[in-house]
C-alpha positions as CSV (number, residue, x, y, z in Angstrom):
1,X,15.3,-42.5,-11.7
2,X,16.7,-45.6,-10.4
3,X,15.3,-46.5,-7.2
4,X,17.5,-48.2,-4.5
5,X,17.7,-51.9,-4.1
6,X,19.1,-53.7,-1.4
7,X,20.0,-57.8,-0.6
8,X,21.4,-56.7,3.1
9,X,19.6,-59.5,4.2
10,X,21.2,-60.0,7.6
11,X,21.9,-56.3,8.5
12,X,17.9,-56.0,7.7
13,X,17.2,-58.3,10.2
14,X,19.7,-57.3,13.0
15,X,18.8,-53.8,13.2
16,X,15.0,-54.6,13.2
17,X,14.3,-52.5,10.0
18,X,10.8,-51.9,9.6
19,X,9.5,-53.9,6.8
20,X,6.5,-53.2,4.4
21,X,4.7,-56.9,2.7
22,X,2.4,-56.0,0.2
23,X,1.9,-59.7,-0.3
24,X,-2.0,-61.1,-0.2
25,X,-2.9,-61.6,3.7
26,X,-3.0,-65.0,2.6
27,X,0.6,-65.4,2.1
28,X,1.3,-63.1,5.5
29,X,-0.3,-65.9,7.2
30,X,1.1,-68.3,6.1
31,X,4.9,-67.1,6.5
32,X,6.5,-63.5,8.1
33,X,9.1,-61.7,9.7
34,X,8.7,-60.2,13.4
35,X,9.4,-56.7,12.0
36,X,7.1,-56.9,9.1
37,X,3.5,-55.2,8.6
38,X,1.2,-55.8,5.7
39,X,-0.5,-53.5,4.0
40,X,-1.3,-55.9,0.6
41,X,-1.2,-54.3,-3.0
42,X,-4.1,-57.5,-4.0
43,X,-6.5,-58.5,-1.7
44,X,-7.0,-62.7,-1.6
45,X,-9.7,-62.5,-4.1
46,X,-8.0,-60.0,-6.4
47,X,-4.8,-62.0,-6.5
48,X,-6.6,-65.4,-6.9
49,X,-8.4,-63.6,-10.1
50,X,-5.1,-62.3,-11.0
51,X,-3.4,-65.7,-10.8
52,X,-6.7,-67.4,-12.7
53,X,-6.2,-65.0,-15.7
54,X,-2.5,-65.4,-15.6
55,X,-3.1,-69.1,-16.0
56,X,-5.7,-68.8,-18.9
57,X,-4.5,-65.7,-21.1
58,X,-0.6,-65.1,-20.3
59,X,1.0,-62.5,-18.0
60,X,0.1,-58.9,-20.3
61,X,-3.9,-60.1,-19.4
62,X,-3.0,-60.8,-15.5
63,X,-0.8,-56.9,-15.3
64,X,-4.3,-55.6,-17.3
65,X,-6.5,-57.0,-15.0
66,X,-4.7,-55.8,-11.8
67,X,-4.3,-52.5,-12.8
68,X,-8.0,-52.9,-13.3
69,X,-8.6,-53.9,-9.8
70,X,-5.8,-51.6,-8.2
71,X,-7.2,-48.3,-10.0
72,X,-9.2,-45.1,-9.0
73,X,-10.0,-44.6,-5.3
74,X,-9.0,-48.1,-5.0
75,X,-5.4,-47.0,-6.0
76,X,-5.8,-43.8,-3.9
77,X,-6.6,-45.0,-1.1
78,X,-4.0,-48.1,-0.7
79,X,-1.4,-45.6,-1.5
80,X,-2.8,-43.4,1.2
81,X,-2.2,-46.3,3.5
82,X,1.9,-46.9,2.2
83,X,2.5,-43.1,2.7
84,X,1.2,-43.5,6.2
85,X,3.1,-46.4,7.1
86,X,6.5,-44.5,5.6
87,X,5.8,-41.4,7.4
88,X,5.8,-43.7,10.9
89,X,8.9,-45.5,9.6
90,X,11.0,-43.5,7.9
91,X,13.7,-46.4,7.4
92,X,11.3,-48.6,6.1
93,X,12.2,-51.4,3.6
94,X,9.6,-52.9,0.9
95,X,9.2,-56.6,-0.2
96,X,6.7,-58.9,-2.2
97,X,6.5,-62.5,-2.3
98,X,9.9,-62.4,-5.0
99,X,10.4,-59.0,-4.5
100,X,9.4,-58.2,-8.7
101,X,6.8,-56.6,-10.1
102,X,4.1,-56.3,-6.7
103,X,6.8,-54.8,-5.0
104,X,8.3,-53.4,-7.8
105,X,4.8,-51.3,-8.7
106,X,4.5,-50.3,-5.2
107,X,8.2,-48.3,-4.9
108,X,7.2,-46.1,-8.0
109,X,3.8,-45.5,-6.9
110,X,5.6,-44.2,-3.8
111,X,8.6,-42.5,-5.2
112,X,6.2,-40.6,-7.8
113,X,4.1,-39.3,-4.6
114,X,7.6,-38.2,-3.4
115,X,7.8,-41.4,-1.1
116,X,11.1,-43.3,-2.1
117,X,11.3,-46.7,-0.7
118,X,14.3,-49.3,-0.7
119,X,12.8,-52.7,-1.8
120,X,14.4,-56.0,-0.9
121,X,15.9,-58.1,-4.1
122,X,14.5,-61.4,-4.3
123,X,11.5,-60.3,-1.8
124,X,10.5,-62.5,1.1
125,X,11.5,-65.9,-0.8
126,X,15.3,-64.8,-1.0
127,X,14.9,-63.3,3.1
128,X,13.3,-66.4,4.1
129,X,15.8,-68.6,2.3
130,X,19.0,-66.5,4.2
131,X,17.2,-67.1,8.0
132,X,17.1,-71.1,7.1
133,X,20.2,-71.0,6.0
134,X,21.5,-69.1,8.8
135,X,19.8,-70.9,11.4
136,X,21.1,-74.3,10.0
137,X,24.6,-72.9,10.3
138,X,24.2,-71.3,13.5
139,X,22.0,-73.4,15.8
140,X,24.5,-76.6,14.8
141,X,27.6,-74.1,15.7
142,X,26.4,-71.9,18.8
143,X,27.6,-73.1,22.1
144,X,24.6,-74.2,24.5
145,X,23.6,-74.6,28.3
146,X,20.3,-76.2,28.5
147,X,18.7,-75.0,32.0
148,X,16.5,-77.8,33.6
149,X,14.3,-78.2,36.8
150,X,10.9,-79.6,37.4
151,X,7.7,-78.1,36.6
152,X,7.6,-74.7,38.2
153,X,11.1,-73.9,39.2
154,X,10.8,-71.0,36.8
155,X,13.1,-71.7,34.3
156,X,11.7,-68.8,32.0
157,X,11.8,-66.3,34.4
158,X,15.6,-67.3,34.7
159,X,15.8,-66.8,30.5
160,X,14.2,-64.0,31.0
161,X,16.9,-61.7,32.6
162,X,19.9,-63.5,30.8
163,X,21.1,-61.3,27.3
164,X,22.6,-64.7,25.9
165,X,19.5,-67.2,25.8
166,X,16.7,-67.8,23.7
167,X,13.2,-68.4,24.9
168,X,11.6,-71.3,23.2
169,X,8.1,-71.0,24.8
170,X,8.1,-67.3,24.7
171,X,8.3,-67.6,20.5
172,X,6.1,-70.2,20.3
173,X,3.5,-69.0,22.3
174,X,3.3,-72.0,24.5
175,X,4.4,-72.9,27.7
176,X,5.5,-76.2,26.7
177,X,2.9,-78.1,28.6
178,X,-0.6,-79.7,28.8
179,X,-1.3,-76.6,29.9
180,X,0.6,-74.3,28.4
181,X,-1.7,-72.7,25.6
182,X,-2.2,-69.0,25.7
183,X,-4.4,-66.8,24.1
184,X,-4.4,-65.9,20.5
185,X,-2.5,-69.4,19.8
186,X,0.8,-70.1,18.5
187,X,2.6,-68.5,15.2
188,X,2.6,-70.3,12.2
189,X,5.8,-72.7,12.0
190,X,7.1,-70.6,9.6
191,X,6.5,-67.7,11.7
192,X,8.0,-69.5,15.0
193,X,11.6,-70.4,12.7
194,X,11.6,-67.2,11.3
195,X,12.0,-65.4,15.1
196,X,14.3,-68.3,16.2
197,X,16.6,-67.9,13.4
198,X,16.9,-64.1,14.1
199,X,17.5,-64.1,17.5
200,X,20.4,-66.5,16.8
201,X,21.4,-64.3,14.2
202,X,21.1,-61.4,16.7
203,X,23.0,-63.3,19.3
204,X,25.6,-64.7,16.9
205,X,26.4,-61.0,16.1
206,X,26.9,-60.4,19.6
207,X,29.6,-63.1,20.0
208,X,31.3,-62.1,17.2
209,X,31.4,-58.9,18.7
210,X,32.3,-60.0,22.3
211,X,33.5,-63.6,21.7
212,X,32.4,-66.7,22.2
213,X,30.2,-67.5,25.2
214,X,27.1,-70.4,26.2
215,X,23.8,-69.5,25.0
216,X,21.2,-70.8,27.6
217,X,17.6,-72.7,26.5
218,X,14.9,-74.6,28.5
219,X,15.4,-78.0,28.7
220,X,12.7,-79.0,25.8
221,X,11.1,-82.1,23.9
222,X,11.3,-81.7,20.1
223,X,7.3,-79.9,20.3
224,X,6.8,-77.0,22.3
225,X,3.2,-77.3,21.7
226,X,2.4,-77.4,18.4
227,X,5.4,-76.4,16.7
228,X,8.9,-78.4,16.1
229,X,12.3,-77.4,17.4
230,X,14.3,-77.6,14.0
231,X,16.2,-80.5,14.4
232,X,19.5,-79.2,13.7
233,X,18.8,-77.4,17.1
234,X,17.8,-80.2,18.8
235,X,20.6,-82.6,18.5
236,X,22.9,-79.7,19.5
237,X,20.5,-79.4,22.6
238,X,20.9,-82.9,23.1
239,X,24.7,-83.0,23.3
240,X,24.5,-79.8,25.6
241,X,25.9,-79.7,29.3
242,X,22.7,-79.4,31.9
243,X,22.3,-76.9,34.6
244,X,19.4,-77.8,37.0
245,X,17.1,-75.8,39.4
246,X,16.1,-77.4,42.3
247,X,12.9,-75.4,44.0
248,X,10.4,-76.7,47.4
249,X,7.1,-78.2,46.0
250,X,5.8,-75.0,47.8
251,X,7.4,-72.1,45.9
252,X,6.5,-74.3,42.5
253,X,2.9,-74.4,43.4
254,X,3.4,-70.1,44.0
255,X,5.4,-70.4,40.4
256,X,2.6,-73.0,38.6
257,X,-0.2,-70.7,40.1
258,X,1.3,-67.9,38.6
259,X,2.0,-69.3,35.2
260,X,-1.2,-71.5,34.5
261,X,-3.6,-68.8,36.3
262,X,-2.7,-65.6,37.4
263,X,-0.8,-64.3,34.3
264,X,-3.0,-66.3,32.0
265,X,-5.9,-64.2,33.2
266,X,-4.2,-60.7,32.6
267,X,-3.6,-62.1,28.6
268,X,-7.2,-63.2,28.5
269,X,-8.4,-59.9,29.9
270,X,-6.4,-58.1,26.5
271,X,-7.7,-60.5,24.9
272,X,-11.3,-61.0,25.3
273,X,-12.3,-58.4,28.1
274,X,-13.0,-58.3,31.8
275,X,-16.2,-60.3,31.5
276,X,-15.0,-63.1,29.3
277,X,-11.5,-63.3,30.8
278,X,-12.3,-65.7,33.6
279,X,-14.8,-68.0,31.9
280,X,-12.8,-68.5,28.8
281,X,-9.3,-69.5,31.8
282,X,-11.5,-71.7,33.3
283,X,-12.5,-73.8,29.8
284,X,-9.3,-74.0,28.9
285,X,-8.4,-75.0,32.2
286,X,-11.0,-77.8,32.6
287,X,-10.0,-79.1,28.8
288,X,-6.5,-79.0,29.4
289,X,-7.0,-81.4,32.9
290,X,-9.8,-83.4,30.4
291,X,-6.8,-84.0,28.0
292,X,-4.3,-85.7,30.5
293,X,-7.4,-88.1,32.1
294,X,-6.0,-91.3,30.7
295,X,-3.0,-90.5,32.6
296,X,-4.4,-89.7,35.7
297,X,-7.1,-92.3,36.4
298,X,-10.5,-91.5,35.3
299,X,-11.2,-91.5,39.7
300,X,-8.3,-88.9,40.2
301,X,-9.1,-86.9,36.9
302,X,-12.5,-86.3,38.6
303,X,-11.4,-85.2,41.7
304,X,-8.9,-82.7,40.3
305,X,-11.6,-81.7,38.3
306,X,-14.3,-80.9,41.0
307,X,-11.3,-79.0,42.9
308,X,-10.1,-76.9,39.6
309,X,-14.1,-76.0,39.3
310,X,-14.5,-75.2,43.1
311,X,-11.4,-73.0,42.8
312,X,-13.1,-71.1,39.6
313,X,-16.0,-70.5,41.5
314,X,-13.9,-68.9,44.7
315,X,-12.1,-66.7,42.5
316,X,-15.0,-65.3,40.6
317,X,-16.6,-64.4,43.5
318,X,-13.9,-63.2,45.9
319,X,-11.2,-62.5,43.0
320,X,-8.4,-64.8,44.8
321,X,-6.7,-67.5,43.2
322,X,-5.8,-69.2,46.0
323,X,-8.1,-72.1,45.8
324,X,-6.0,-73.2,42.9
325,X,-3.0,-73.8,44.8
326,X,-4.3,-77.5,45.9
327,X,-5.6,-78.8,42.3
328,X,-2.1,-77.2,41.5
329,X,-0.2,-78.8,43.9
330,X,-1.5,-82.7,43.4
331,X,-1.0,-82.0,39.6
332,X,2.5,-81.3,39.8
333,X,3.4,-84.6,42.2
334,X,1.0,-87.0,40.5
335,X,1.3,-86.0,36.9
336,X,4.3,-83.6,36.2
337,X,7.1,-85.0,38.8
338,X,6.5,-88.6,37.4
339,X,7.1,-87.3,33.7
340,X,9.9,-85.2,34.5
341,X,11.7,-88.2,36.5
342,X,10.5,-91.1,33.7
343,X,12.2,-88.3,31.1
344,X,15.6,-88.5,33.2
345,X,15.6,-92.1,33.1
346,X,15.1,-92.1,29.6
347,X,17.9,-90.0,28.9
348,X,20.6,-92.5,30.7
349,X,23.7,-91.1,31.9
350,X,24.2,-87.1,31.2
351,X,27.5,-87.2,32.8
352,X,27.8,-84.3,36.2
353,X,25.6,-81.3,35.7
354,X,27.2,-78.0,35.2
355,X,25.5,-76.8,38.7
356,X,22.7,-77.3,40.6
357,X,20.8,-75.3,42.9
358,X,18.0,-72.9,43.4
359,X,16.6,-70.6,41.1
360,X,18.3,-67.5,42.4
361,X,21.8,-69.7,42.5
362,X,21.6,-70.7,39.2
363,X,21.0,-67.2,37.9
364,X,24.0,-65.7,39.7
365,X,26.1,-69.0,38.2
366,X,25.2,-68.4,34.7
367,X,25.7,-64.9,34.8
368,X,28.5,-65.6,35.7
369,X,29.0,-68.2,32.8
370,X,28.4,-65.6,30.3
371,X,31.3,-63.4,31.2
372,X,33.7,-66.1,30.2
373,X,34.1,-69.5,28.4
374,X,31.9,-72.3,28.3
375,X,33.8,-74.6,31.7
376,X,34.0,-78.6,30.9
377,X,33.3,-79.3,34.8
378,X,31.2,-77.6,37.4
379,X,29.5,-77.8,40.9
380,X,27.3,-81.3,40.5
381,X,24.7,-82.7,42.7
């Protein structure tokens, strides 16, 4: 029986097709797809054994010794788990590392139990290969609208309700700040370009479909946290025309609060629990402010620092996170506002913005924007 083989690689990943890695956990970590789960065929140390005796005595002695290992009720029961995942996703695709003789193994074990699986030619080397390629092509080609603003004008909640834009942060798992890690950390950088170069793939699709029109980002340095903006994105950032949001110091403290506290806690609380939720905030809290002391004055950094505790200690007993709003508030005009207007020096002359104006107006102008053409002039300051 022949049993199907595909190298679809884009239709794979814009219709979110379930995907099965029987790859070691090892190499899952260290590279995936959004739409993957892996339920491995070797476990680290069976593969490192495998790969030891491949080195010493030659492929036939590395297939003996896996079957070995992958036999029995060992055999059963990982084949147990692969039925289950094909019964909960029935259009499931199947992929190793090259997508040979792991994956390869796998699909007969499966067909036999009456299971047939399509496997992916070339495996997660050849799928990974086609998103770099792809995302060099299209992050140098798409048209861009980078949305700017101070800290806490709530750019991502503007992202948030476009259909054309990508949210940086929101793959990374960082809000792009000194205080911007979350809990669980950030994807691998593998992990980060792989979901960046699908969602351009996705929204590439999309224009081709509906023609060409702007795709809005954050305004953001070439880290968002830990992980790198692949530079071919970057310089096409760079050359993009600016829209900026222009908010009161007051509803930024009510956006900050909400971005560096409240929400924060909620992710904490699925994290780590009720009990822990609060206590683990307020650590990263305190290290994040301990981080940026240099830049505040050892003086000031102290007295933010006795205000961000007082503020913990209110909230845990009364539940409010009000007392945050003043640490908050002093952060944003002594350490965020200077950044953000040292940044715009930096950059020179931009030429006129697109538009400027609150967060509300800017959302009705660039949903606006995406029904048409990207304009050469707009509102400016």
């Amino acid at each position: 029986m022949t049993l199907p083989l595909t190298s679809h690689y884009r239709e794979l990943f814009l219709r979110d097709v379930p995907l099965l890695d029987v790859r070691a956990p090892v190499e899952f970590a260290q590279g995936a797809f959004p739409n993957a789960h892996n339920l491995p065929l070797l476990t680290d140390t069976e593969r490192h054994d495998v790969g030891l005796r491949y080195n010493e005595q030659g492929q036939p002695a590395a297939i003996e010794l896996g079957h070995s290992l992958v036999g029995g009720r060992t055999r059963e029961a990982r084949l147990r788990g692969w039925l289950q995942w094909c019964e909960r996703h029935p259009d499931g695709h199947l992929y190793c590392f090259r997508g040979g003789m792991r994956s390869g193994l796998v699909q007969e074990w499966l067909a036999d139990a009456g299971r047939p699986i399509p496997r992916v030619q070339g495996g997660y080397k050849a799928m990974r290969r086609f998103l770099l390629e792809s995302l060099e092509k299209t992050a140098s080609t798409i048209p861009l609208v980078l949305l700017s603003g101070r800290t806490g004008t709530g750019k991502t909640r503007v992202i948030e309700q476009l259909d054309d834009a990508v949210d940086l942060e929101g793959l990374a798992r960082h809000r792009g700040s000194a205080f911007g890690r979350r809990p669980g950390g950030q994807p691998s950088q593998i992990d980060f370009e792989n979901a960046l170069a699908i969602r351009l793939l996705r929204l590439q699709a999309r224009q081709e479909a509906d023609g060409p029109r702007p795709v809005v980002l954050e305004d953001e340095s070439k880290l968002v946290g830990h992980r790198l903006v692949p530079p071919v994105l970057f310089t096409n950032m760079k050359a993009a025309p600016r829209v900026f949001i222009e908010e009161s110091l007051e509803s930024r403290v009510q956006v900050t609060l909400e971005d560096y506290v409240v929400e924060p806690l909620v992710e904490y609380t699925e994290h780590h629990g009720a009990e822990q939720a609060l206590p683990r905030l307020g650590a990263e809290l305190l290290a994040s402010l301990d981080r940026i002391r240099n830049r505040l004055g050892g003086a000031r950094h102290q007295e933010l620092r006795y205000m961000l505790t007082a503020a913990l200690e209110v909230q845990a007993r009364t539940g409010s996170a009000d007392a945050h709003r003043g640490w908050i508030e002093a952060l944003l005009a002594e350490y965020y506002d200077p950044l953000y207007d040292h940044a715009l020096r930096r950059q020179g002359d931009m030429g006129a913005p697109l538009f400027v104006g609150c967060r509300n107006e800017v959302l009705a102008f660039l949903q606006q924007l995406a029904s048409g053409p990207l304009p050469s002039t707009g509102r400016s300051r």
